[in-house]
PDBQT receptor file of N, H, CA, C and O in Angstrom, charges set to zero:
ATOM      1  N   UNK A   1      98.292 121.755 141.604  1.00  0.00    +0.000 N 
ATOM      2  CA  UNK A   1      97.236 122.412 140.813  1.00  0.00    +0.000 C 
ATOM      3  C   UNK A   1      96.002 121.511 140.743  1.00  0.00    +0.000 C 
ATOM      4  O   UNK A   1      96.023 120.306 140.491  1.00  0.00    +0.000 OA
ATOM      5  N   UNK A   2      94.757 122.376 141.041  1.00  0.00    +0.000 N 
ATOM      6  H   UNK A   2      94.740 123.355 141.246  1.00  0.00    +0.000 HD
ATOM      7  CA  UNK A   2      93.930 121.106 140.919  1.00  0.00    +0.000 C 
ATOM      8  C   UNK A   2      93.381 121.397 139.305  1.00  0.00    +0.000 C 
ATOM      9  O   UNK A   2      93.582 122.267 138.458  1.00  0.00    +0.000 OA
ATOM     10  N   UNK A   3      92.409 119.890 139.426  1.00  0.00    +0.000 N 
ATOM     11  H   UNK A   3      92.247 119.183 140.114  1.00  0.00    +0.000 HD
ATOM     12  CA  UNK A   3      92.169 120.021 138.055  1.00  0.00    +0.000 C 
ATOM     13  C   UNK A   3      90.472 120.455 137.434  1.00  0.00    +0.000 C 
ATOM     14  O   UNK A   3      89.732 120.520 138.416  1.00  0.00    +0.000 OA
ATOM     15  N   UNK A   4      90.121 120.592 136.840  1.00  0.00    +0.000 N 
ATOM     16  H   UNK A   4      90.722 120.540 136.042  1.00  0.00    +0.000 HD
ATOM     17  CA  UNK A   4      89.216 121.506 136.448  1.00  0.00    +0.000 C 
ATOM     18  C   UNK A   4      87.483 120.692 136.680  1.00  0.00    +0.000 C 
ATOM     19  O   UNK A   4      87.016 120.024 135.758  1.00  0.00    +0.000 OA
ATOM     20  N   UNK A   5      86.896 120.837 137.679  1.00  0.00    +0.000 N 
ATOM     21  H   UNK A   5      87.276 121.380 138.428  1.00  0.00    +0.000 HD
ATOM     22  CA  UNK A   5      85.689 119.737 137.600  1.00  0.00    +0.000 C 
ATOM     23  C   UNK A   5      85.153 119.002 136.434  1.00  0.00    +0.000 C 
ATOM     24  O   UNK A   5      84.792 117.828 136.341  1.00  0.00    +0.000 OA
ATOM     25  N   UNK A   6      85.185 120.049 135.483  1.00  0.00    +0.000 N 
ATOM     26  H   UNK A   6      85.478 121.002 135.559  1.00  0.00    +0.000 HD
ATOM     27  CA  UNK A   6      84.941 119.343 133.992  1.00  0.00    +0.000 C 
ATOM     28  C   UNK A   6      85.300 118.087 133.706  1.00  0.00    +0.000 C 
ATOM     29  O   UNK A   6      84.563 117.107 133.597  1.00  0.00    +0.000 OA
ATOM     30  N   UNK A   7      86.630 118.165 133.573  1.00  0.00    +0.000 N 
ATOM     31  H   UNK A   7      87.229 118.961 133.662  1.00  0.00    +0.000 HD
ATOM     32  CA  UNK A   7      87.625 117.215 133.186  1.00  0.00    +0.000 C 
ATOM     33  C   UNK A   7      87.917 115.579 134.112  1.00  0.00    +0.000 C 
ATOM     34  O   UNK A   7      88.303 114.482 133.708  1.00  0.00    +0.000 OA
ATOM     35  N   UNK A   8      87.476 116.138 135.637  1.00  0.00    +0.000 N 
ATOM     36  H   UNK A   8      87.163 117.029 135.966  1.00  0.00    +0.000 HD
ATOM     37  CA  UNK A   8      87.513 115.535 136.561  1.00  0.00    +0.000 C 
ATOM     38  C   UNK A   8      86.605 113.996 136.186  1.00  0.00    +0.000 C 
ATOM     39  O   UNK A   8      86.933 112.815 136.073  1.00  0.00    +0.000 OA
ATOM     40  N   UNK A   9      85.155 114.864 136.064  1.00  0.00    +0.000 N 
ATOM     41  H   UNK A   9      84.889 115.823 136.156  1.00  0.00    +0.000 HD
ATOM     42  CA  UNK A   9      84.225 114.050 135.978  1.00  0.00    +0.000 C 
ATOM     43  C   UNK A   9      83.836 113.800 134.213  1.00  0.00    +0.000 C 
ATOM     44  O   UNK A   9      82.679 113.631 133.828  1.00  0.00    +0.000 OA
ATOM     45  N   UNK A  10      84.691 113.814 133.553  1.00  0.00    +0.000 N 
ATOM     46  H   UNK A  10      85.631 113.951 133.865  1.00  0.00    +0.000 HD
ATOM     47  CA  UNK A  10      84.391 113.139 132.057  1.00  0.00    +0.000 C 
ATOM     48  C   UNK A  10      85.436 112.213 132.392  1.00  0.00    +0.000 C 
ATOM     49  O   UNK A  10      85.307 111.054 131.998  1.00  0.00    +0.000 OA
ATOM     50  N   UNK A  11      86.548 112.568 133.120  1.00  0.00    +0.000 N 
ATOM     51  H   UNK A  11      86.653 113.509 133.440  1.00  0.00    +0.000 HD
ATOM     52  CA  UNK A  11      87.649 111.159 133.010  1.00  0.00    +0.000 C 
ATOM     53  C   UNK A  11      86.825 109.951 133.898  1.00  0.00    +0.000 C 
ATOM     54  O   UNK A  11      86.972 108.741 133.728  1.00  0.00    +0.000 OA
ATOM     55  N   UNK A  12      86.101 110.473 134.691  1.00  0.00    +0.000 N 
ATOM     56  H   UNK A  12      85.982 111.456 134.830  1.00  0.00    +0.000 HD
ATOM     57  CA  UNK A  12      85.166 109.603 135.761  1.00  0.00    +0.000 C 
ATOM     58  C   UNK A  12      84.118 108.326 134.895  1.00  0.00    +0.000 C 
ATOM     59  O   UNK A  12      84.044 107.106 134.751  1.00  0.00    +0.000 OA
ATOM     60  N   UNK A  13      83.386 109.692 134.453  1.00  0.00    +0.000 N 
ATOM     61  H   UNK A  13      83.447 110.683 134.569  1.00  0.00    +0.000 HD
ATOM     62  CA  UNK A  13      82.235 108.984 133.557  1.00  0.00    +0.000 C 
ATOM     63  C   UNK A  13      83.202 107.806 132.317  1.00  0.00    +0.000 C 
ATOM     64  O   UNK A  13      82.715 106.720 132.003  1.00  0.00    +0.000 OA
ATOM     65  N   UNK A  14      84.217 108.162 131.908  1.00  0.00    +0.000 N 
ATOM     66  H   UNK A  14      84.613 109.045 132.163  1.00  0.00    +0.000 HD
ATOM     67  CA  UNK A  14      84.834 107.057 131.336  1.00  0.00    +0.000 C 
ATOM     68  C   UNK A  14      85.575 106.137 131.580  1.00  0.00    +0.000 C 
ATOM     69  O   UNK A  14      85.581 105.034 131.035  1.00  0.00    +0.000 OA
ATOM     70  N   UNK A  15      86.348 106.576 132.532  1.00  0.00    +0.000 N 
ATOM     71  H   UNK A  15      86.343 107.472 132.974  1.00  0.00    +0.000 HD
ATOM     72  CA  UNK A  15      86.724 105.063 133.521  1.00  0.00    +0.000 C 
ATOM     73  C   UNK A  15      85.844 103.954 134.392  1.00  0.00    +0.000 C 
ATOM     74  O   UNK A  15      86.007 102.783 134.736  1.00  0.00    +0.000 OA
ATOM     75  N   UNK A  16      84.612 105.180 134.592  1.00  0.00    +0.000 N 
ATOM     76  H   UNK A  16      84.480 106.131 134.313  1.00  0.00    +0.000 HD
ATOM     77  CA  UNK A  16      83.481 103.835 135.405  1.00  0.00    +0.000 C 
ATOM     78  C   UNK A  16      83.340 102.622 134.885  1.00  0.00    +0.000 C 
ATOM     79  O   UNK A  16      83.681 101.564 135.413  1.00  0.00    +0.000 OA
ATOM     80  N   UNK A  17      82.502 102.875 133.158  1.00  0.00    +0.000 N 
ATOM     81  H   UNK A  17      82.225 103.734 132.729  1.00  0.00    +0.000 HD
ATOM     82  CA  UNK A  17      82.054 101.574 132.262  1.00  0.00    +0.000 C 
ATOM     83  C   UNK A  17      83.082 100.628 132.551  1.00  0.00    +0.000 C 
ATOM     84  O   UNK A  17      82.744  99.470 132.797  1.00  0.00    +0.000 OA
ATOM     85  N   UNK A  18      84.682 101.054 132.560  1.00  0.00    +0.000 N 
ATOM     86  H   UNK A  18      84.956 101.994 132.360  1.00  0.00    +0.000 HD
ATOM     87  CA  UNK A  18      85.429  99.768 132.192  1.00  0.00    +0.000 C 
ATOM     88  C   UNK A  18      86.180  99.394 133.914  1.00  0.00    +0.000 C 
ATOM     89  O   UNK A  18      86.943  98.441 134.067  1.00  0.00    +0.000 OA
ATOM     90  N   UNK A  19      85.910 100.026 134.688  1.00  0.00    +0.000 N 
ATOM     91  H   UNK A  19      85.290 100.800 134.563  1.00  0.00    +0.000 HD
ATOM     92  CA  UNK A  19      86.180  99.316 135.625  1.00  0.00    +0.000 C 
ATOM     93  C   UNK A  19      84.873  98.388 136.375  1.00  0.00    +0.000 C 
ATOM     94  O   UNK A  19      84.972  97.505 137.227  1.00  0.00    +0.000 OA
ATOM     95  N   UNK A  20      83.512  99.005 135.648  1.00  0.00    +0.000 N 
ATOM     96  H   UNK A  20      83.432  99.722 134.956  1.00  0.00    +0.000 HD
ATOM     97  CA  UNK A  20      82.342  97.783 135.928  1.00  0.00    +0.000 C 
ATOM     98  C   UNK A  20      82.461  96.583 135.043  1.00  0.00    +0.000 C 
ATOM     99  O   UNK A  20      81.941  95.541 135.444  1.00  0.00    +0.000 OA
ATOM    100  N   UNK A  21      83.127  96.596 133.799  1.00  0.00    +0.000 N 
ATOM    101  H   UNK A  21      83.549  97.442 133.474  1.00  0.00    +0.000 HD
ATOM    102  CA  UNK A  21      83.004  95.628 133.103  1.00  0.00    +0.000 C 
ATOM    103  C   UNK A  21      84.323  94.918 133.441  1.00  0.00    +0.000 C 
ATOM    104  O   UNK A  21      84.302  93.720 133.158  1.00  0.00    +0.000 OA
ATOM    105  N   UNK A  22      85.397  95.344 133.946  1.00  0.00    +0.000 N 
ATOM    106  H   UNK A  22      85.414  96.317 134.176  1.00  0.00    +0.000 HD
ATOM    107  CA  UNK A  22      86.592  94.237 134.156  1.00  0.00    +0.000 C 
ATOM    108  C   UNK A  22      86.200  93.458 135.231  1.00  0.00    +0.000 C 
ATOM    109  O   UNK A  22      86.658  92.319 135.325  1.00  0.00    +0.000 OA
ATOM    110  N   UNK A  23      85.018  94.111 136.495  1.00  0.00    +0.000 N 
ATOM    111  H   UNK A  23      84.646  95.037 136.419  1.00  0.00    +0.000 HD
ATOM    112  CA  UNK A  23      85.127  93.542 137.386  1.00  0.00    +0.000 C 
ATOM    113  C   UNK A  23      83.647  92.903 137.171  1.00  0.00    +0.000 C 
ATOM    114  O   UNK A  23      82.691  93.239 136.472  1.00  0.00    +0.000 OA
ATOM    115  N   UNK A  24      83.915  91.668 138.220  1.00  0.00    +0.000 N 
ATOM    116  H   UNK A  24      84.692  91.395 138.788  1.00  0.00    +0.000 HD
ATOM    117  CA  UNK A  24      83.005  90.370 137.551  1.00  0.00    +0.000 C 
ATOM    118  C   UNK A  24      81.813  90.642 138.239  1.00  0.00    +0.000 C 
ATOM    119  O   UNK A  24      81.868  91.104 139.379  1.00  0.00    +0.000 OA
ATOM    120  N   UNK A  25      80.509  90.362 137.569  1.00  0.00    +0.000 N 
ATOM    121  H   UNK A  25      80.464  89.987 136.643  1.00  0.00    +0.000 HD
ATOM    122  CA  UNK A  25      79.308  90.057 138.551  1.00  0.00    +0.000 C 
ATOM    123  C   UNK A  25      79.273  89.749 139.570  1.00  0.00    +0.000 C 
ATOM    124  O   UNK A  25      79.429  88.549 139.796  1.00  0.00    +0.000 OA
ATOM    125  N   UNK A  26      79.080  90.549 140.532  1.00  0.00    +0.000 N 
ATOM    126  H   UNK A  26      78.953  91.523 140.347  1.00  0.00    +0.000 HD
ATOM    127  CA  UNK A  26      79.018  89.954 142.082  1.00  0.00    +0.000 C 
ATOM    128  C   UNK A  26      77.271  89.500 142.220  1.00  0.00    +0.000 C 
ATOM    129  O   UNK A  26      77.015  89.458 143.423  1.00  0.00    +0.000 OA
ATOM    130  N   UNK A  27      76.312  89.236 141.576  1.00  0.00    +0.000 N 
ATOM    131  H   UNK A  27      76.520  89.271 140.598  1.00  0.00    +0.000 HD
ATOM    132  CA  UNK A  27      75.585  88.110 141.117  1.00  0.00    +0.000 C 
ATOM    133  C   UNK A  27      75.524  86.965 141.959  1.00  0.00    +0.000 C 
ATOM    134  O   UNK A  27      74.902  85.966 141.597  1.00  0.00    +0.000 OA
TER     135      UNK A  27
């Protein structure tokens, strides 16, 4: 079943922040 674009991209928009912030400055 797929899953609903909505949902897709709010789980997106909230996993981004914390996978930019675990990963370190490439700086």
């Amino acid at each position: 079943q797929f899953l609903p674009i909505t949902l897709v991209m709010c789980l997106w928009y909230t996993t981004l922040p914390i996978t930019m912030f675990s990963l370190p400055p490439s700086q």
